[in-house]
Z-matrix of the N, CA and C atoms (Angstrom, degrees):
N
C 1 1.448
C 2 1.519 1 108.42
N 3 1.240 2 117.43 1 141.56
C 4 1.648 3 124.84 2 -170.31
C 5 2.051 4 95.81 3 -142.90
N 6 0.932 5 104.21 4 129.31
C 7 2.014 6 100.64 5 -168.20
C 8 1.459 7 75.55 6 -124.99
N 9 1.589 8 101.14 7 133.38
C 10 1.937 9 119.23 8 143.66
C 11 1.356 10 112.05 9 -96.80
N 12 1.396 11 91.41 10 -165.34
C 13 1.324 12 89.80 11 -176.94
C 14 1.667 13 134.37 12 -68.86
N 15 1.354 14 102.80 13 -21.74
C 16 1.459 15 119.16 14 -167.91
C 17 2.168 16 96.33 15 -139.76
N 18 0.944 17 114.75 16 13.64
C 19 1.589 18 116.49 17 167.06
C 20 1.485 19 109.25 18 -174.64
N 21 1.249 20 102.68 19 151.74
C 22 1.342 21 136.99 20 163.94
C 23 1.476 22 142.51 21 -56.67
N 24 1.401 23 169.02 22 163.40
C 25 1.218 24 139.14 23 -156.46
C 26 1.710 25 87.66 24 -169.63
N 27 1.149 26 139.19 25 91.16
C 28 1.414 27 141.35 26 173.20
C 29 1.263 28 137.22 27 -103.09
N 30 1.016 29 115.25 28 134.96
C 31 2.228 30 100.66 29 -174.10
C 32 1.459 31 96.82 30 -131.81
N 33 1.726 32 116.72 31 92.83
C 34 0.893 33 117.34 32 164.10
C 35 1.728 34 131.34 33 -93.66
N 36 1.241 35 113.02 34 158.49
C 37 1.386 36 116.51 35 170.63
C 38 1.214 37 119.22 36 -121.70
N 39 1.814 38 108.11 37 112.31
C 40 1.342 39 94.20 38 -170.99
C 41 1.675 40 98.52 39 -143.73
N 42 1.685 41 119.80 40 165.89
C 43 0.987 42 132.87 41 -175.14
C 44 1.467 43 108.96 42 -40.68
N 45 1.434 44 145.11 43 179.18
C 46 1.070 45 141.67 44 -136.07
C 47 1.728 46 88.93 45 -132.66
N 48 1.675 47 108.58 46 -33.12
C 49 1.275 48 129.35 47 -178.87
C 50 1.675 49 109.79 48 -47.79
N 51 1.243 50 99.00 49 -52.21
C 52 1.521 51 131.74 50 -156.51
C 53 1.343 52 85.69 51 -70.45
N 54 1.777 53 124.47 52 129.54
C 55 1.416 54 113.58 53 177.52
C 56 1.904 55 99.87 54 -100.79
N 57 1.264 56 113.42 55 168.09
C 58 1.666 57 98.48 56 172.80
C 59 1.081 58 132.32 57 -89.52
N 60 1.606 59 121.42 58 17.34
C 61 1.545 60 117.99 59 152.00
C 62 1.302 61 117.91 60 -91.27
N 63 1.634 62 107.40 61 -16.32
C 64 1.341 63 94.69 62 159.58
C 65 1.644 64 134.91 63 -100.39
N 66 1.123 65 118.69 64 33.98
C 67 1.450 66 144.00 65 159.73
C 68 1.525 67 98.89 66 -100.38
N 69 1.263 68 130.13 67 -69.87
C 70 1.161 69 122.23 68 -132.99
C 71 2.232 70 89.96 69 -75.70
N 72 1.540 71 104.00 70 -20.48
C 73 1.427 72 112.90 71 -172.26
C 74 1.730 73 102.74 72 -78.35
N 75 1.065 74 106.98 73 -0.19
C 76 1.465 75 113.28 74 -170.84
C 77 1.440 76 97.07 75 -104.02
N 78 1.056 77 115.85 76 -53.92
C 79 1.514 78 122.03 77 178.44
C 80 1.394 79 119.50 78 -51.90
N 81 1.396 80 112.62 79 -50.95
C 82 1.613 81 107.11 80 169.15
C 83 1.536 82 115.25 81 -91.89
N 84 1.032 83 124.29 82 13.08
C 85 1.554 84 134.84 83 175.42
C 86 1.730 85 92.09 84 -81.92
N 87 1.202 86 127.32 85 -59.65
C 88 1.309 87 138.43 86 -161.22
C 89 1.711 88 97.21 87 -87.48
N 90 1.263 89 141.77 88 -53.03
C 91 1.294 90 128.44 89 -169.79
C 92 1.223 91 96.61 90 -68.76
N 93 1.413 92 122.78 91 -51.78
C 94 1.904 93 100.89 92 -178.72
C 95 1.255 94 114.03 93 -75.46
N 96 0.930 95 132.71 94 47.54
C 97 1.634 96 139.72 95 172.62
C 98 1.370 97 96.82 96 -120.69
N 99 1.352 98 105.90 97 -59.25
C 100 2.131 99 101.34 98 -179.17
C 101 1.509 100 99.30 99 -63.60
N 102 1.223 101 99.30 100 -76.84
C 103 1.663 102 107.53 101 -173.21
C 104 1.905 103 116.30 102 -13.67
N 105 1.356 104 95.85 103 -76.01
C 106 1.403 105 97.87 104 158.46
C 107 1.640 106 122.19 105 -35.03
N 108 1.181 107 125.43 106 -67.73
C 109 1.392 108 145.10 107 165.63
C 110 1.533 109 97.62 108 -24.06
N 111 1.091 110 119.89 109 -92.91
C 112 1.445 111 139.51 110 158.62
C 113 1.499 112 118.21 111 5.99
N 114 1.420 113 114.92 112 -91.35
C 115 1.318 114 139.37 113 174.22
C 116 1.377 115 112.34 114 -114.83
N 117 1.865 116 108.82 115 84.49
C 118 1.624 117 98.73 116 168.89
C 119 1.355 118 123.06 117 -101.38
N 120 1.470 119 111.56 118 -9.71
C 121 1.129 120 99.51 119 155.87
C 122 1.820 121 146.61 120 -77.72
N 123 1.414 122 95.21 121 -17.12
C 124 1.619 123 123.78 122 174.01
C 125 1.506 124 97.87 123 -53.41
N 126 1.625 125 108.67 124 -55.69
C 127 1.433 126 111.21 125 -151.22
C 128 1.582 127 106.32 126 -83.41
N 129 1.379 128 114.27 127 -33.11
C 130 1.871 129 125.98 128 170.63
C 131 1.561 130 101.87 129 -35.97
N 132 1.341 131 109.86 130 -44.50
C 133 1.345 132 116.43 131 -170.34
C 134 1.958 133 120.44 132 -67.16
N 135 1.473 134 105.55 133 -38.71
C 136 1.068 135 111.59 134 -178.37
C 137 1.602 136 114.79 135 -109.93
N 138 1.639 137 129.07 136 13.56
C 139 1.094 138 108.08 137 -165.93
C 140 1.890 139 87.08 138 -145.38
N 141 1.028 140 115.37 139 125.22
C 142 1.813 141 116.99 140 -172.43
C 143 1.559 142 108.32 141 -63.61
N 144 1.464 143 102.89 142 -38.31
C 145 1.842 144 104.48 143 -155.16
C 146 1.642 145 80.23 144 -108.15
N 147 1.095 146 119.78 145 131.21
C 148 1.622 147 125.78 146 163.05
C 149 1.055 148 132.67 147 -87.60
N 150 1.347 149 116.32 148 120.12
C 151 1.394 150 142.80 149 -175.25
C 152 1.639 151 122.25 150 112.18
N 153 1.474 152 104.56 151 13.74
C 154 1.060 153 127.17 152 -173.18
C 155 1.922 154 112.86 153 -102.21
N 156 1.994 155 117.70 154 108.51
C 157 1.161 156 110.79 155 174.37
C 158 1.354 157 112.94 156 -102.77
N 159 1.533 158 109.98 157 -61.53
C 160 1.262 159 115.58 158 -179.16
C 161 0.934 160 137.27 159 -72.69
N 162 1.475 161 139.45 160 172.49
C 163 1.122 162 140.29 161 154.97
C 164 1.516 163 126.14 162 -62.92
N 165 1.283 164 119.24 163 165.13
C 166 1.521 165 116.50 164 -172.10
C 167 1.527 166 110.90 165 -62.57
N 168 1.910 167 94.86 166 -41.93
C 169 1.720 168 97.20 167 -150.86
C 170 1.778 169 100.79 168 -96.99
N 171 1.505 170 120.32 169 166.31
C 172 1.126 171 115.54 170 161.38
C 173 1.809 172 115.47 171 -131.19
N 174 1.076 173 118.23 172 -172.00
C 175 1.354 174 96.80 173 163.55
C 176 1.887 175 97.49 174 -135.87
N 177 1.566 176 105.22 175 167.02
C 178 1.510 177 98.92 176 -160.62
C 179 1.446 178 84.16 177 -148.91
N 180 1.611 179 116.17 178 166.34
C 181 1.480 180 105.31 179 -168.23
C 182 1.954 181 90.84 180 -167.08
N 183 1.151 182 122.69 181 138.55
C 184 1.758 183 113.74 182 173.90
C 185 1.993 184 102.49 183 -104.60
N 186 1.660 185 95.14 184 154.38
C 187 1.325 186 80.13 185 171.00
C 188 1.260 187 110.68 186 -132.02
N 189 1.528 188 121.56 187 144.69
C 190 1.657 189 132.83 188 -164.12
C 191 1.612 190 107.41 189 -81.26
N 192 1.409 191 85.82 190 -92.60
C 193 1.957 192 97.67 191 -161.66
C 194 1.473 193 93.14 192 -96.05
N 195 1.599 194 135.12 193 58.60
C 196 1.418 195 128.14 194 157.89
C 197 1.809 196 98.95 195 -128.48
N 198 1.636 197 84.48 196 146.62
C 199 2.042 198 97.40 197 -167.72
C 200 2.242 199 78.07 198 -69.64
N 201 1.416 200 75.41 199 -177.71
C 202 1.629 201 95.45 200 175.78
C 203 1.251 202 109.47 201 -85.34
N 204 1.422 203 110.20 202 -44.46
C 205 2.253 204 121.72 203 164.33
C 206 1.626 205 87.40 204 -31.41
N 207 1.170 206 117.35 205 -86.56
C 208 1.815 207 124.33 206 -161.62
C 209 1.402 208 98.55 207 -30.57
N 210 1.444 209 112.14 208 -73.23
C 211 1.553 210 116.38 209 -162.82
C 212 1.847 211 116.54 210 -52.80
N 213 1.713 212 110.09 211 -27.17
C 214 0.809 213 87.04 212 -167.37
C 215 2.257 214 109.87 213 -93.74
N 216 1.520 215 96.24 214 -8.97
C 217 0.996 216 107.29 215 158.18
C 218 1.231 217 113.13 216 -41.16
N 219 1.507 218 121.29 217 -89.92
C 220 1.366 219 136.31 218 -172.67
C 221 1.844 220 112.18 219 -26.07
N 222 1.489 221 102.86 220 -47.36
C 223 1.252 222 111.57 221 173.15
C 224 1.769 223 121.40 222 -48.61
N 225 1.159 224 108.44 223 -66.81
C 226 1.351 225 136.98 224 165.32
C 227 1.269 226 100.82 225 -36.75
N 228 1.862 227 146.32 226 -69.68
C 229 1.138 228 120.94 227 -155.81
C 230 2.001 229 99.03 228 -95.88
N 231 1.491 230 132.05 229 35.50
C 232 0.959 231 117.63 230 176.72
C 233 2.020 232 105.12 231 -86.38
N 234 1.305 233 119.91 232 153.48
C 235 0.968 234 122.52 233 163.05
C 236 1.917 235 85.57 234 97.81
């Protein structure tokens, strides 16, 4: 995982079963649950509708002929 300022950077491995909106819906299902949890007053301040972090959309991408070293490089120097 590599975070900017305004997105995220992830290299997951997951069952084949598992489709990737439903990972990526799991992922922000559960961080805005702590997050919120966490800091509710921080977030009251910056967000109108409550319980609301992310955005709707994500973007998702597979990778072929790159080792995991590469990918996780690439990850690492974004931002």
């Amino acid at each position: 995982m590599e975070t900017e300022k305004n997105h995220i950077h992830y290299m997951i491995e997951a069952e084949p079963k598992k489709t990737v909106s439903k990972i990526v819906n799991l992922i922000k299902s559960y961080t805005t649950y702590y997050i919120w949890k966490k800091y509710p007053n921080n977030l009251q301040k910056q967000f109108w509708r409550k319980h609301t972090f992310w955005t709707d959309g994500y973007f998702a991408c597979s990778v072929g002929n790159v080792s995991e070293e590469m990918l996780i490089k690439y990850i690492e120097n974004q931002g």
